[in-house]
N, CA, C and O atoms as a CHARMM CRD file, in Angstrom:
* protein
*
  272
    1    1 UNK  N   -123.26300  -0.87600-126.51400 PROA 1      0.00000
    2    1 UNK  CA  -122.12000  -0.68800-127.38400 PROA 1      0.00000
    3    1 UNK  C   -121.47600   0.67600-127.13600 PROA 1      0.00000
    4    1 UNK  O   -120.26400   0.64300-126.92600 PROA 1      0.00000
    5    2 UNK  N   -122.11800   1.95500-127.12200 PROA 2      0.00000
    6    2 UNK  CA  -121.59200   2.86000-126.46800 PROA 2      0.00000
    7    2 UNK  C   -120.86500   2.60400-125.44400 PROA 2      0.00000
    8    2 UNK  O   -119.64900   2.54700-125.63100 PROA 2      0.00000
    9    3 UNK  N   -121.29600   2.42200-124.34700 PROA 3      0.00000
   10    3 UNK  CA  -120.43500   2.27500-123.16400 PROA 3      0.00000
   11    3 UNK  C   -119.32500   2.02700-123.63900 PROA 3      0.00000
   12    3 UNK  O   -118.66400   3.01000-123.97700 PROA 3      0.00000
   13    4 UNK  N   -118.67900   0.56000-123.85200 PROA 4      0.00000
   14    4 UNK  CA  -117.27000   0.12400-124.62300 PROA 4      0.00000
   15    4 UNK  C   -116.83000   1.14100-125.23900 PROA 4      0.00000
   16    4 UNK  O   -115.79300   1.55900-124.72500 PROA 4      0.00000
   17    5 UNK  N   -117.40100   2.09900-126.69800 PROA 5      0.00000
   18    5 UNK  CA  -116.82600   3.27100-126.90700 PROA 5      0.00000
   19    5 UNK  C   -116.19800   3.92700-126.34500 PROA 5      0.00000
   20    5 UNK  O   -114.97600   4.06500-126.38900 PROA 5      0.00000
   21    6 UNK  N   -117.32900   4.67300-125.43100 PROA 6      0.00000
   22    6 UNK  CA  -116.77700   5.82300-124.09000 PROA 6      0.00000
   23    6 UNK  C   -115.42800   5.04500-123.50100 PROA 6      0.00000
   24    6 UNK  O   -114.26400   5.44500-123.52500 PROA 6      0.00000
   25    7 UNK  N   -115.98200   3.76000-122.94600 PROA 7      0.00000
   26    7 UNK  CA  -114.32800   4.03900-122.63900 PROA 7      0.00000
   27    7 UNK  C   -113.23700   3.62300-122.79000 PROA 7      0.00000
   28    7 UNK  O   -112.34600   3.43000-121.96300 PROA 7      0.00000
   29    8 UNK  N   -113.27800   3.40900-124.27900 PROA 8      0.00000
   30    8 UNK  CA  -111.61600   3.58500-124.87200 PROA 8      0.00000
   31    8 UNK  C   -111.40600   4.64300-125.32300 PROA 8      0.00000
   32    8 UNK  O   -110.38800   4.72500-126.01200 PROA 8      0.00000
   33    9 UNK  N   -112.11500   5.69400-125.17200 PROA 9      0.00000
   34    9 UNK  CA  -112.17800   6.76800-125.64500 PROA 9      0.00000
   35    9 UNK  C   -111.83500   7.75900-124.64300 PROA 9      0.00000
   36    9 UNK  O   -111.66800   8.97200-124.76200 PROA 9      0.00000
   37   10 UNK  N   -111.76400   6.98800-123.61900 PROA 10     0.00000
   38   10 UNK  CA  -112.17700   8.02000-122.32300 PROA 10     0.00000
   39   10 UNK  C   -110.69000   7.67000-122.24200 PROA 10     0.00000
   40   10 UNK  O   -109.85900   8.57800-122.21400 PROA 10     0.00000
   41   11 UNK  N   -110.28000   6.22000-122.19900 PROA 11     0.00000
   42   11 UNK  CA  -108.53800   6.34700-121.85500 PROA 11     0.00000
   43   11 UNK  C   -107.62200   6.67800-122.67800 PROA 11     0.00000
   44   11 UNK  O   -106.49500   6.83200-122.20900 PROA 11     0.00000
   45   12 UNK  N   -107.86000   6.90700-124.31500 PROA 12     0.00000
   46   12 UNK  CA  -107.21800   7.31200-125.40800 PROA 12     0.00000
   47   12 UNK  C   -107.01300   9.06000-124.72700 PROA 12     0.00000
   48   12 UNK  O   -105.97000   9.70900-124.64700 PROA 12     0.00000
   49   13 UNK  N   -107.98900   9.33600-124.44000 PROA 13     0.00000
   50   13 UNK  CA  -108.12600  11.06000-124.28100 PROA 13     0.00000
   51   13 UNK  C   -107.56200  11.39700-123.31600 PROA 13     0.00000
   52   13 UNK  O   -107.37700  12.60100-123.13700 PROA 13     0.00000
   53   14 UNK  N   -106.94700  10.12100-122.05600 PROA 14     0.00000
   54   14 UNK  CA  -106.18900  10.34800-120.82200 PROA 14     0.00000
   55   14 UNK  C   -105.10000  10.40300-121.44600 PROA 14     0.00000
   56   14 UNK  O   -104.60700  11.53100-121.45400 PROA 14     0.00000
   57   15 UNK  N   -104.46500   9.52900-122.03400 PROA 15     0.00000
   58   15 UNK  CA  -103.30400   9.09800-122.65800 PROA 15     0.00000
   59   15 UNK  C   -102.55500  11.07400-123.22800 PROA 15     0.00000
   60   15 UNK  O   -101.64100  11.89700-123.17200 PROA 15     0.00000
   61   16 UNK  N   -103.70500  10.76800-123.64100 PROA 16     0.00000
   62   16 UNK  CA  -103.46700  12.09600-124.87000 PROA 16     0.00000
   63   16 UNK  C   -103.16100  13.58600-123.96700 PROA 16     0.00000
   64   16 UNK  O   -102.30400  14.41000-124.28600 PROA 16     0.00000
   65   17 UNK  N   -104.10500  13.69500-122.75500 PROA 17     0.00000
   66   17 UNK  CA  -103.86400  15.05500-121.95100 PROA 17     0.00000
   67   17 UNK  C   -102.44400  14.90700-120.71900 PROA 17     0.00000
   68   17 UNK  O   -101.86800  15.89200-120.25800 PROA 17     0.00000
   69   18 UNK  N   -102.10400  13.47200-120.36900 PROA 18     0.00000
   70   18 UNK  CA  -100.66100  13.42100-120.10300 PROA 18     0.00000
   71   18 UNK  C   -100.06700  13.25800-120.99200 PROA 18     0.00000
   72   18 UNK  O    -98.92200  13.26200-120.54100 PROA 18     0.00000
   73   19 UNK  N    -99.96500  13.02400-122.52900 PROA 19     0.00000
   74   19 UNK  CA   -98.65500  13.35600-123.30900 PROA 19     0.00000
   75   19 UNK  C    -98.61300  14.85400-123.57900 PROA 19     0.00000
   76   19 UNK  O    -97.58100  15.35600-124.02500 PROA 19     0.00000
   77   20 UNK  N    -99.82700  15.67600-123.29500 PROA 20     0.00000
   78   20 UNK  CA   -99.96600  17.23700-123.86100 PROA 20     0.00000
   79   20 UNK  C    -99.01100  17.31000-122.59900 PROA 20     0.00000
   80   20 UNK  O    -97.83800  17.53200-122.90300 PROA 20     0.00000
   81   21 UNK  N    -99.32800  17.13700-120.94300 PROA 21     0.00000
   82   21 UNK  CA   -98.37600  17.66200-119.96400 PROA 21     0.00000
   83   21 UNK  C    -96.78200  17.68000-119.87300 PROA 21     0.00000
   84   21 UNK  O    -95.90600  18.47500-119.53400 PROA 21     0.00000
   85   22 UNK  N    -96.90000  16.07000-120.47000 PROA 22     0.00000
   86   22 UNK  CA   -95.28300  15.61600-120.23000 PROA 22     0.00000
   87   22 UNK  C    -94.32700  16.63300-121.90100 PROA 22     0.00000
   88   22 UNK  O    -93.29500  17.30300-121.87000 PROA 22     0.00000
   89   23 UNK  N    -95.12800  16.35300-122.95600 PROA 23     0.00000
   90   23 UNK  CA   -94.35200  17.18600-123.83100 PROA 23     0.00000
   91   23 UNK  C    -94.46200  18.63000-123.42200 PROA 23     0.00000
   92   23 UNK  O    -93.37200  19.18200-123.57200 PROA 23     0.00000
   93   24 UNK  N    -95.38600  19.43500-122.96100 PROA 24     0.00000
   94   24 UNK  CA   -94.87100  20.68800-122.25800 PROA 24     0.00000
   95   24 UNK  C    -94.10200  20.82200-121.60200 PROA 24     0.00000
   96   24 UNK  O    -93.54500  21.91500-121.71300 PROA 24     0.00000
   97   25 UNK  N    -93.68900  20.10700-120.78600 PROA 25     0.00000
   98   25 UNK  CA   -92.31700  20.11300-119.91600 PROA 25     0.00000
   99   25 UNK  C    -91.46300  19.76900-120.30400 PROA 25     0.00000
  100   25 UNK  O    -90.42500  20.21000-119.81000 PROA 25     0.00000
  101   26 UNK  N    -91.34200  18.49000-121.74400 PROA 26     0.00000
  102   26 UNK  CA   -89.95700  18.09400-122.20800 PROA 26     0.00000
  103   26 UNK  C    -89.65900  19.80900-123.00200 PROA 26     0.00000
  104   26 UNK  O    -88.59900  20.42500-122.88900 PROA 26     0.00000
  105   27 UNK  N    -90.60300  20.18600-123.59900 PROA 27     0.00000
  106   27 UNK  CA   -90.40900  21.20000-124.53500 PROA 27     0.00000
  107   27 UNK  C    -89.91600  22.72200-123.73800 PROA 27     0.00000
  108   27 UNK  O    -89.24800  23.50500-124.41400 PROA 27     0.00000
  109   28 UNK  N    -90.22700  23.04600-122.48200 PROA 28     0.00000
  110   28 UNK  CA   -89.67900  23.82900-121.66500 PROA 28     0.00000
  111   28 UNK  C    -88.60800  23.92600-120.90900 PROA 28     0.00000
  112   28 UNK  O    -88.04300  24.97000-120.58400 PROA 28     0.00000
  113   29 UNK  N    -88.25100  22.57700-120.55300 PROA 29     0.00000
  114   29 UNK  CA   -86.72200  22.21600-120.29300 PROA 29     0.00000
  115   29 UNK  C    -85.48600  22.20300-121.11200 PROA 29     0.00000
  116   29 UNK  O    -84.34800  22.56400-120.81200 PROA 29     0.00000
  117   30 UNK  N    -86.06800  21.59300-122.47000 PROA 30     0.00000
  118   30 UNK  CA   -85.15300  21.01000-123.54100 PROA 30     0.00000
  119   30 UNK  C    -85.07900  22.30400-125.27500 PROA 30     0.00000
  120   30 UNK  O    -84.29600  22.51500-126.20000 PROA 30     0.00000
  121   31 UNK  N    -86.33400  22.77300-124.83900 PROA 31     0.00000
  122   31 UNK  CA   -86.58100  23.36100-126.85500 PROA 31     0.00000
  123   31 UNK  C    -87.17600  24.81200-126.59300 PROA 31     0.00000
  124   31 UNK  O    -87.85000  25.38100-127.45200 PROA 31     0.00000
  125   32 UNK  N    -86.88100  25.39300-125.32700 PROA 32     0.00000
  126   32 UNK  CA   -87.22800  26.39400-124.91100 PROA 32     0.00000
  127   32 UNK  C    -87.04200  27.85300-125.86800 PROA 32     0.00000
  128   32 UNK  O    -87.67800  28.90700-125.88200 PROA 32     0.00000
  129   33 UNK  N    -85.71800  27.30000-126.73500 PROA 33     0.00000
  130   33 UNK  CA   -84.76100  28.52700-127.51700 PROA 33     0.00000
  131   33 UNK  C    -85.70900  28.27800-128.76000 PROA 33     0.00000
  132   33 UNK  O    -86.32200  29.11700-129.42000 PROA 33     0.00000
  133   34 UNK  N    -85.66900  26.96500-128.89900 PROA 34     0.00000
  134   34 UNK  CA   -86.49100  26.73200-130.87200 PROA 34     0.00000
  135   34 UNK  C    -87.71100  26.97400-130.57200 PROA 34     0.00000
  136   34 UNK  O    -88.12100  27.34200-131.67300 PROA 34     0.00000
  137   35 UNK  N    -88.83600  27.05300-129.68800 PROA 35     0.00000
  138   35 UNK  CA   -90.46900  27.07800-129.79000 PROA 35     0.00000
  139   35 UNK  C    -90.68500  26.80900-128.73200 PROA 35     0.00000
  140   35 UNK  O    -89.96400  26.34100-127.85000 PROA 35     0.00000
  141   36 UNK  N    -92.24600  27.23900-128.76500 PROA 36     0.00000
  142   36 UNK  CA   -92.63600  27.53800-127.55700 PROA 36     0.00000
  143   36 UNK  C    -92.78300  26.24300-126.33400 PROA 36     0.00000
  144   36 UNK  O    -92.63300  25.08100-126.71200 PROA 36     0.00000
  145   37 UNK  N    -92.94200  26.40200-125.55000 PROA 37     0.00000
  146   37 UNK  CA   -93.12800  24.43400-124.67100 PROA 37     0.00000
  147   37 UNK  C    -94.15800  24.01000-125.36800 PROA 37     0.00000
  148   37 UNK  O    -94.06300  23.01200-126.08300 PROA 37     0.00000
  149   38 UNK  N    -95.67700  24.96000-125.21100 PROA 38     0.00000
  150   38 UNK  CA   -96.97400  24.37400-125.80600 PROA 38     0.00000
  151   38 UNK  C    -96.94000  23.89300-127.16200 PROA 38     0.00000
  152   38 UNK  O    -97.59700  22.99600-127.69200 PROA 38     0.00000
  153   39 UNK  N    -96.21500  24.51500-127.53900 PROA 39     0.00000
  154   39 UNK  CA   -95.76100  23.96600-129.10100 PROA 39     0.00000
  155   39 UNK  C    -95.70900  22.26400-129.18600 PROA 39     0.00000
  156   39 UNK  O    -96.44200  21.32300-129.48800 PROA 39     0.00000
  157   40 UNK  N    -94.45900  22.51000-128.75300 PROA 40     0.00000
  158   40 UNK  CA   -94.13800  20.75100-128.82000 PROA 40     0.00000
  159   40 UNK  C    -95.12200  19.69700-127.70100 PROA 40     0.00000
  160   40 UNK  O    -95.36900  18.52100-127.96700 PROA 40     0.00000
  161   41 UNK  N    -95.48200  20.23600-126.73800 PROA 41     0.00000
  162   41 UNK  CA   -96.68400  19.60000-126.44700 PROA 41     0.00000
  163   41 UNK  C    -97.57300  19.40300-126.74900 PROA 41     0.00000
  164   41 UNK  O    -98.16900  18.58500-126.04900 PROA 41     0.00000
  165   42 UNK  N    -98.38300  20.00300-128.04600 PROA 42     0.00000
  166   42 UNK  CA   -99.45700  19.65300-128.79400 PROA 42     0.00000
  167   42 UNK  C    -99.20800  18.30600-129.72600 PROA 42     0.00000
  168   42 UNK  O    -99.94900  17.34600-129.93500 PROA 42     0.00000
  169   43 UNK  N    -97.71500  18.64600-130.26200 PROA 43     0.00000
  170   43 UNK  CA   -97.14800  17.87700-131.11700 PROA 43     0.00000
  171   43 UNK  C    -96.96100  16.36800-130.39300 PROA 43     0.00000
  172   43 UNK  O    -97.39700  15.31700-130.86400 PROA 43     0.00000
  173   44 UNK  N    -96.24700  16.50400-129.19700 PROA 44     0.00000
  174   44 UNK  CA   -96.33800  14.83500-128.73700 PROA 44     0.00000
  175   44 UNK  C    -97.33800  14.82200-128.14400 PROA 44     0.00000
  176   44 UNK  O    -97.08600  13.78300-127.53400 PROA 44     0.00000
  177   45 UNK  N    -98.34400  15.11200-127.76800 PROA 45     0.00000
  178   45 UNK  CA   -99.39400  14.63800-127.59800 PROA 45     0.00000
  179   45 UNK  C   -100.35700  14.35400-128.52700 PROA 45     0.00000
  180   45 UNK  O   -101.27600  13.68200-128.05800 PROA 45     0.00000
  181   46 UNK  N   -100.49600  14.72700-130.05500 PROA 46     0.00000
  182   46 UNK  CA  -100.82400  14.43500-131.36600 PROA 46     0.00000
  183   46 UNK  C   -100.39400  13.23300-131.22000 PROA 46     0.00000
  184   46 UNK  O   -101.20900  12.35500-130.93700 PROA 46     0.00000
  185   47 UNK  N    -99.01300  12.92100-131.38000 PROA 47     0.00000
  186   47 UNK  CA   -97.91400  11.63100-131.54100 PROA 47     0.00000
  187   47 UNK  C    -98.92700  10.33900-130.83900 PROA 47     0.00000
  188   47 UNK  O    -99.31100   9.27500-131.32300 PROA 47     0.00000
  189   48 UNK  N    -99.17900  11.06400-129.29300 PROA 48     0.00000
  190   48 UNK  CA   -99.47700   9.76300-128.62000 PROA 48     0.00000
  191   48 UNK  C   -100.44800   9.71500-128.77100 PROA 48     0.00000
  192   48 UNK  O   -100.65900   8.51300-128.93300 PROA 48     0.00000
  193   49 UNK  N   -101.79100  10.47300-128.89100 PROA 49     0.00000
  194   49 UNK  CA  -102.83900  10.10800-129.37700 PROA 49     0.00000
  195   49 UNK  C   -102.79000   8.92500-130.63900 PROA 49     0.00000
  196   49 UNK  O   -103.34400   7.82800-130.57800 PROA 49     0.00000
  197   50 UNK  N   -102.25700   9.26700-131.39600 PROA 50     0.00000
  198   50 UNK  CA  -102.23200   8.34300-132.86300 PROA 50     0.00000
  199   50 UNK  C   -101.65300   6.76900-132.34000 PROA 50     0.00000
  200   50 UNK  O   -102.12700   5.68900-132.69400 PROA 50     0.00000
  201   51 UNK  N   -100.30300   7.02000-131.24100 PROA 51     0.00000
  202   51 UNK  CA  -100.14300   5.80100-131.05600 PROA 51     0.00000
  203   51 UNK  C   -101.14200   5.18600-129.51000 PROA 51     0.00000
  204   51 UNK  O   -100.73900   4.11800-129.05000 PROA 51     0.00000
  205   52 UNK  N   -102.16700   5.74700-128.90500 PROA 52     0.00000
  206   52 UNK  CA  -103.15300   5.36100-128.24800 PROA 52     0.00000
  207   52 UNK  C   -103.98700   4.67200-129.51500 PROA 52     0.00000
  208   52 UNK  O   -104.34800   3.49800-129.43000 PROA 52     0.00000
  209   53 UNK  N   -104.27000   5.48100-130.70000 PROA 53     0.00000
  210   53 UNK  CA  -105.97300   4.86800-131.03300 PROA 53     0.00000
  211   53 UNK  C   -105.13300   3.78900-132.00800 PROA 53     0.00000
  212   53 UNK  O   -105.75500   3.23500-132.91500 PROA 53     0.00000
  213   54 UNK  N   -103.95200   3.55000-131.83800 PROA 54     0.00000
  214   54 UNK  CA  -103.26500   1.95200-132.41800 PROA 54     0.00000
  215   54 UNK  C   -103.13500   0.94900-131.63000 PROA 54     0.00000
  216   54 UNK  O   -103.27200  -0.25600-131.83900 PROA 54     0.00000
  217   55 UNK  N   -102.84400   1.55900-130.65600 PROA 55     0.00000
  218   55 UNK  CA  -102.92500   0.54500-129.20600 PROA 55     0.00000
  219   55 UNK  C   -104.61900   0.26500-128.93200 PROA 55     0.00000
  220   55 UNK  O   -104.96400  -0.61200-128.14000 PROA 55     0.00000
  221   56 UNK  N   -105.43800   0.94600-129.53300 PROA 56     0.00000
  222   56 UNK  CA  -106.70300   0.81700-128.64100 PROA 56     0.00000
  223   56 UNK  C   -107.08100  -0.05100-129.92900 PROA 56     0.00000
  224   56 UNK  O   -107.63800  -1.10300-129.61400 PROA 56     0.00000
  225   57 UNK  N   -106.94700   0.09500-131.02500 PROA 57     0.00000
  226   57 UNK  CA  -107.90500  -0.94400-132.40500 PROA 57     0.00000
  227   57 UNK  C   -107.84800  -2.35600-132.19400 PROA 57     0.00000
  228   57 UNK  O   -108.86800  -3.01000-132.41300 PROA 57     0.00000
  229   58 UNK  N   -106.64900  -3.00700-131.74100 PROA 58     0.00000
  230   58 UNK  CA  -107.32600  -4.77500-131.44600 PROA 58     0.00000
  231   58 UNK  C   -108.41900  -4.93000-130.18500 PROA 58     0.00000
  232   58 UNK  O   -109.31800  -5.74000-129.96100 PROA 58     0.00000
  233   59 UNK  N   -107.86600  -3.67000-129.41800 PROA 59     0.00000
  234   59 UNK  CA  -109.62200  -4.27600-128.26500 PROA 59     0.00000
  235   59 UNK  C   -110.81100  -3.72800-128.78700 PROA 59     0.00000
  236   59 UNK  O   -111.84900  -3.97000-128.17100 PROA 59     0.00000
  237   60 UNK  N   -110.86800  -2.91600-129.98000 PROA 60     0.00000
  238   60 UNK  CA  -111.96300  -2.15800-130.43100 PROA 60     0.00000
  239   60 UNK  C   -112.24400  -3.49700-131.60900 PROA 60     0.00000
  240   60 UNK  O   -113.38600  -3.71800-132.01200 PROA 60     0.00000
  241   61 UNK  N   -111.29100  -4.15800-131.98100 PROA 61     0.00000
  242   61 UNK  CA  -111.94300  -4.95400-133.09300 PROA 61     0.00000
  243   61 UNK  C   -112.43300  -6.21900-132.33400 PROA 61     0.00000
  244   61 UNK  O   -113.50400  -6.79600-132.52100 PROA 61     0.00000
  245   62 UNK  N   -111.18900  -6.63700-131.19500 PROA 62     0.00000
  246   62 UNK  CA  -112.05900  -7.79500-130.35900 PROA 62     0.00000
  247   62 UNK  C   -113.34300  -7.51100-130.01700 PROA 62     0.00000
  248   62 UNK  O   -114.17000  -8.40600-130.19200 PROA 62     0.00000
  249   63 UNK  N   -113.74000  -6.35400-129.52000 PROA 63     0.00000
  250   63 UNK  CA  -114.92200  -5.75300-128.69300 PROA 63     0.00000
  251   63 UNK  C   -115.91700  -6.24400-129.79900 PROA 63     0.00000
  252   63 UNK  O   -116.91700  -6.94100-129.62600 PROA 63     0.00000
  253   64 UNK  N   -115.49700  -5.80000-130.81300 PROA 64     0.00000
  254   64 UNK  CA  -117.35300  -5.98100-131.43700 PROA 64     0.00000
  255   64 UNK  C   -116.63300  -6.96100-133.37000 PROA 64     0.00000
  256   64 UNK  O   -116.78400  -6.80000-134.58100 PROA 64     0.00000
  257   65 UNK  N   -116.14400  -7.57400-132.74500 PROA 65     0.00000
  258   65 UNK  CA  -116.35600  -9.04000-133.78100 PROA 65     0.00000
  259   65 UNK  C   -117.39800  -9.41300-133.61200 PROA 65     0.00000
  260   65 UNK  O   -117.94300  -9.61400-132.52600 PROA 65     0.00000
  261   66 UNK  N   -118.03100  -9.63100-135.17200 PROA 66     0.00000
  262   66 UNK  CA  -119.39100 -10.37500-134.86100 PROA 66     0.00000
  263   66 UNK  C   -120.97000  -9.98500-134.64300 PROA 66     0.00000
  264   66 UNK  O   -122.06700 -10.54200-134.61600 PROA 66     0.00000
  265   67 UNK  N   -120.47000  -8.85000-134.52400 PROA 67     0.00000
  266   67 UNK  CA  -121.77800  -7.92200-134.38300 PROA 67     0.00000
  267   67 UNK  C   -121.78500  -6.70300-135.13100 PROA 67     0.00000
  268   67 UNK  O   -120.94600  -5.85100-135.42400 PROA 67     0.00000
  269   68 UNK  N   -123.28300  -6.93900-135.39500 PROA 68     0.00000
  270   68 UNK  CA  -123.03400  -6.03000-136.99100 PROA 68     0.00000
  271   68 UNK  C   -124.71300  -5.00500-136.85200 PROA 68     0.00000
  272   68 UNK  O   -125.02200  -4.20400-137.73500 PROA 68     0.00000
């Protein structure tokens, strides 16, 4: 059962360290004057984390229907 954990966990946390990259760069190109890049890259990468572990809950509930 671990295993399965690890790795939706492992691709939630990918998800999450390219939205930290890509919002550092939207935020350095675009919001450079209002805050810092890292700023808003924490922030959409927060964002996509939350919408990773929504995307990840029907294979986490398929995964272990039934077993208790």
């Amino acid at each position: 059962m671990s295993k399965e954990v690890t790795k939706i966990l492992t691709v939630v946390a990918g998800i999450g360290g390219i939205g930290f990259a890509i919002g550092t760069l939207i935020g350095w190109l675009f919001l450079s004057d209002t805050m810092e890049p890292w700023q808003f890259g924490l922030i959409f990468a927060l964002v996509v984390l939350f919408l990773g572990l929504l995307g990840a809950a029907p294979l986490a509930s398929r995964l272990f229907a039934g077993r208790s």
